[in-house]
C-alpha positions as CSV (number, residue, x, y, z in Angstrom):
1,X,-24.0,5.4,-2.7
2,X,-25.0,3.6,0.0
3,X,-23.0,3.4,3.3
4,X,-20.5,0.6,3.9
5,X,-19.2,1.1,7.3
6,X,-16.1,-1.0,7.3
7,X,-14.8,1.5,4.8
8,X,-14.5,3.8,7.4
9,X,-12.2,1.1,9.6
10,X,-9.7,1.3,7.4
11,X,-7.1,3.6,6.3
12,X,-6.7,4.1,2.5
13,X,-2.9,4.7,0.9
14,X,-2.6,6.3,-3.0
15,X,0.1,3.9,-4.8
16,X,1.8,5.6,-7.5
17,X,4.2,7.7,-8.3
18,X,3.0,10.6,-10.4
19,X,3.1,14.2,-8.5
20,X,-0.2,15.2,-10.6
21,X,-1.9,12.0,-9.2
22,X,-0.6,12.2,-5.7
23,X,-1.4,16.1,-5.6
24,X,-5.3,15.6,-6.7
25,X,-5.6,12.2,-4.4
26,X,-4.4,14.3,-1.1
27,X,-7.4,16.5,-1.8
28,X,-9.7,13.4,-1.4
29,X,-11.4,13.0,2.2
30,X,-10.6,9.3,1.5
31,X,-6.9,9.1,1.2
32,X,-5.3,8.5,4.5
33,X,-1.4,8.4,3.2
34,X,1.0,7.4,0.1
35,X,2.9,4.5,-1.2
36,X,5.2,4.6,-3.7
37,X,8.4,2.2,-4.9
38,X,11.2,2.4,-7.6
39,X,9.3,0.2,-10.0
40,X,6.1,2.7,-10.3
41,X,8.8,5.8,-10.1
42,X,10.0,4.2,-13.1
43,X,6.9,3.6,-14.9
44,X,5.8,7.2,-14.3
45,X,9.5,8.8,-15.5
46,X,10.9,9.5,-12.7
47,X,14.7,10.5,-13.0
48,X,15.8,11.9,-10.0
49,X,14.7,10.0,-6.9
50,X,15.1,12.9,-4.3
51,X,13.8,15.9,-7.1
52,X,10.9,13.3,-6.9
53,X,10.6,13.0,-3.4
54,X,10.8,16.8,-2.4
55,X,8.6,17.8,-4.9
56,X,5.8,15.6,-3.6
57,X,7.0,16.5,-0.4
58,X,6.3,19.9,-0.9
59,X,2.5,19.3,-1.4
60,X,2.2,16.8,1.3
61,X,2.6,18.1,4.7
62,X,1.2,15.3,7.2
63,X,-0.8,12.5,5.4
64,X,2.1,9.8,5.7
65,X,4.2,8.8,2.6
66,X,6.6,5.9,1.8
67,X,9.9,6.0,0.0
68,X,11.7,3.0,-0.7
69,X,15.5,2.6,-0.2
70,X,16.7,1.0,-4.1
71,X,20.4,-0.6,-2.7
72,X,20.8,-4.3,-2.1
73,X,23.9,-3.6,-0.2
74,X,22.5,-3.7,3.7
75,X,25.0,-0.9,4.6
76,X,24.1,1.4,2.0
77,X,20.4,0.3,2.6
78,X,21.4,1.8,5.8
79,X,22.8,5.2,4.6
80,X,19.9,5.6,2.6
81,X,16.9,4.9,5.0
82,X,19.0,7.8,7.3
83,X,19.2,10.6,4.6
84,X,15.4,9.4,3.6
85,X,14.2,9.8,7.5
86,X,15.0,13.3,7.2
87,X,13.2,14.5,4.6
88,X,10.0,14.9,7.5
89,X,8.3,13.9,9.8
90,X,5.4,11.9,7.7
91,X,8.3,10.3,6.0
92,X,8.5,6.2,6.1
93,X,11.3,4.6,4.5
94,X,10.9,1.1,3.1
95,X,13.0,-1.9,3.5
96,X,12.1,-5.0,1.4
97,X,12.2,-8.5,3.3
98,X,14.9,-9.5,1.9
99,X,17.7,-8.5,-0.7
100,X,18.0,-9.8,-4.0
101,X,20.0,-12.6,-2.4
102,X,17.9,-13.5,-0.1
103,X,19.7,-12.3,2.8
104,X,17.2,-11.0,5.5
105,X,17.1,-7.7,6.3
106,X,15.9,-8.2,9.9
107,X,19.1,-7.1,11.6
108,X,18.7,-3.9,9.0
109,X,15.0,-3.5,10.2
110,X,15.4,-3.8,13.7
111,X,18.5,-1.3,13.8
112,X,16.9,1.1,12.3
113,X,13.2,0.9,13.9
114,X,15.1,1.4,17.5
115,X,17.0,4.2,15.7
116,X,14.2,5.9,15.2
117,X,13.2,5.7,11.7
118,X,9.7,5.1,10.9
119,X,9.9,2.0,8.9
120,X,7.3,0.1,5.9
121,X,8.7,-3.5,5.3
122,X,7.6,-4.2,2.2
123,X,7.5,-7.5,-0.2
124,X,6.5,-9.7,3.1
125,X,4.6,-12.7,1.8
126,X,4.9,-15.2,4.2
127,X,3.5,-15.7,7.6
128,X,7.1,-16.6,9.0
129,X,8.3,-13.1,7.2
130,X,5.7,-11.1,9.4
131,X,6.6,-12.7,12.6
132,X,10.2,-11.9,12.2
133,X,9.8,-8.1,11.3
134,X,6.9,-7.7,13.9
135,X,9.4,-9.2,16.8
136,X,12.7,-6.7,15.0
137,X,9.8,-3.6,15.4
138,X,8.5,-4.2,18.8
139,X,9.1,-1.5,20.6
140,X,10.7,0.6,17.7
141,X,9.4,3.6,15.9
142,X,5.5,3.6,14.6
143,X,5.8,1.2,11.8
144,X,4.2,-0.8,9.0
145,X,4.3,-4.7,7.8
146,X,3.2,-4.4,4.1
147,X,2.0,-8.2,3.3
148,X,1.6,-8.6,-0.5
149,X,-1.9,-10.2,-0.4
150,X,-2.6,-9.6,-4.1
151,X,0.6,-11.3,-4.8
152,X,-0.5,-14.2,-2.5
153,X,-3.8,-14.3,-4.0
154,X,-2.5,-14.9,-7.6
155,X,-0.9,-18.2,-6.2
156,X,-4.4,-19.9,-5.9
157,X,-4.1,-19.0,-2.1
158,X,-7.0,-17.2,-0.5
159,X,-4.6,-14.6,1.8
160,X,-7.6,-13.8,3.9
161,X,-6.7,-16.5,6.4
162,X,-3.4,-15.6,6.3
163,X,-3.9,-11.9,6.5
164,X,-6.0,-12.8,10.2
165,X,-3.1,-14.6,11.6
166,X,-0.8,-11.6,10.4
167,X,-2.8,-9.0,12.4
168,X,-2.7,-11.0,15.2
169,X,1.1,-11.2,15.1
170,X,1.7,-7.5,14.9
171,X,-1.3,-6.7,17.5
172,X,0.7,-9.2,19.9
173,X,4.2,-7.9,19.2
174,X,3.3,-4.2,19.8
175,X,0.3,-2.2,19.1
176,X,2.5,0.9,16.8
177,X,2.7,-1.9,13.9
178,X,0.0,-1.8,11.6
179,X,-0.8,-4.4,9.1
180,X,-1.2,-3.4,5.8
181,X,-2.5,-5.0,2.6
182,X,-0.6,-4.7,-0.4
183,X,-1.6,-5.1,-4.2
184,X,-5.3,-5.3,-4.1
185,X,-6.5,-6.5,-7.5
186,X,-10.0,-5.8,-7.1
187,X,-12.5,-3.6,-5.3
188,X,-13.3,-6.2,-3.1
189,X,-9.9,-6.5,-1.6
190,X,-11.2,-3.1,0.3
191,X,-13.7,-4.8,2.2
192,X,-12.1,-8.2,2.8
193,X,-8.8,-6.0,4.2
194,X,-11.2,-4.1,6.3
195,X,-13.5,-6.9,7.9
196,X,-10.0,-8.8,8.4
197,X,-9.4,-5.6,10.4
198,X,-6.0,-4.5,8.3
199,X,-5.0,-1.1,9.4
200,X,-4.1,0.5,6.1
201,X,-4.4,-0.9,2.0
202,X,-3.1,0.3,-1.0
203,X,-5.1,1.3,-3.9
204,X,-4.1,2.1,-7.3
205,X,-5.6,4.8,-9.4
206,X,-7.8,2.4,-11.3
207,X,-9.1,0.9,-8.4
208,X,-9.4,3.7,-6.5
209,X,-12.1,5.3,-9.6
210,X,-14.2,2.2,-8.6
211,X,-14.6,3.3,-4.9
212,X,-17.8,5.0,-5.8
213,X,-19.5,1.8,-7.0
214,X,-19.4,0.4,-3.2
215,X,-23.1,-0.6,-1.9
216,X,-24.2,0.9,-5.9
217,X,-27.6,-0.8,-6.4
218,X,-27.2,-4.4,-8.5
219,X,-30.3,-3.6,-10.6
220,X,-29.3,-0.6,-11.5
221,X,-26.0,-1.9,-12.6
222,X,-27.6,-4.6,-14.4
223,X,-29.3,-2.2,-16.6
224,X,-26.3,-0.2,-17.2
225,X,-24.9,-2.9,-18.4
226,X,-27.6,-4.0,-20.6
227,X,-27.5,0.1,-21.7
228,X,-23.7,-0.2,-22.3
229,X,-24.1,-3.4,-24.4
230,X,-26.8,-1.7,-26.8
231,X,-24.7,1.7,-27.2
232,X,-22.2,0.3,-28.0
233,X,-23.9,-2.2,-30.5
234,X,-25.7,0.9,-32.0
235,X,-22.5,3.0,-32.5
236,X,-20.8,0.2,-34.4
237,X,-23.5,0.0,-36.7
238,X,-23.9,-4.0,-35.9
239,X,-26.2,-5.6,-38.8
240,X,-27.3,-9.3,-39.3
């Protein structure tokens, strides 16, 4: 495969929420750290939230890992980012944007980053959303700005503009933020988050299998293709 250095500019996070999955993608020189969120637990069967978390938590000892807190009640947001914080030191706790409401949970963010906690603010999708959470971190605990680009990106909006001005607003505001972009829906994502100069993305299992086709020769994947097509043309026994 041949060499794309950008790659190695940018930090890739696991998303997902099965222990098998997270177990075999910490043994991968490529996987920087985890992501995870009640909607994947969910999808992958998780029942008990903090069973989950330990268990995972027993296999990972420092690549970094977020749990989201699942209230939409800012105090008990609270109560659970604090019990989360001390499940260890590579523990980040998410806080979305905003409650279901609406309400922002800057005041909530910027409590708790000067608490101490290691935050991820997560479902950020506009620029005025990332200038508000970089000014609540500033000066708080290492922390991450998770900007949905995918989720941008399926508006008709290219979020590669957008992801520039981002970084700049968390580079300004304090230089522990890092930018990360969230939902990538294609391989490509990788490289355009790393020439943008995003700290960290999230891959998903799927598009994490594709990694290996980066800088893969175009005319040998043309004939592959060409191979694939006639395989599978052959094994359906195709007549005309």
């Amino acid at each position: 495969m041949a060499n794309i250095p950008s790659l190695d500019k940018i930090k890739i996070f696991a998303d997902g929420a099965s222990v098998t999955a997270i177990v075999a993608a910490s043994k991968n020189p490529r996987i920087a750290g985890f992501t995870t969120n009640p909607t994947l637990m969910r999808k992958d069967g998780v029942s008990d939230y903090r069973a989950f978390a330990k268990e995972v938590l027993g296999h990972l000892k420092t690549q970094p890992i977020s749990f989201e807190v699942f209230a939409d009640d800012f105090s008990e947001m609270k109560r659970q980012a604090m019990e989360i914080k001390t499940w260890g030191e590579n523990v980040y706790v998410k806080i979305p944007i905003t409650n279901t409401k609406r309400e922002s949970s800057i005041p909530l963010v910027k409590e708790l980053a000067h608490a101490g906690v290691k935050l991820n603010v997560t479902a950020i999708c506009t620029i005025e959303q990332v200038r508000e959470t970089a000014q609540a971190l500033a000066g708080g605990a290492p922390s991450v700005v998770s900007v949905f680009a995918g989720r941008i990106a399926d508006t008709g909006r290219d979020p590669v503009p957008m992801m520039k001005e981002c970084l700049s607003i968390c580079r300004a505001a304090d230089k522990k933020i890092e930018l990360l972009w969230a939902s990538p829906r294609e391989l490509l994502n990788i490289i355009q988050a790393a020439e943008v100069g995003c700290d960290i993305i999230t891959v998903t299992p799927d598009l994490l299998k594709k990694l290996e086709l980066v800088g893969k020769d175009l005319g040998e994947y043309s004939l592959e293709t060409v191979q694939m097509f006639f395989r599978d043309a052959q094994a359906a026994g195709y007549k005309l």
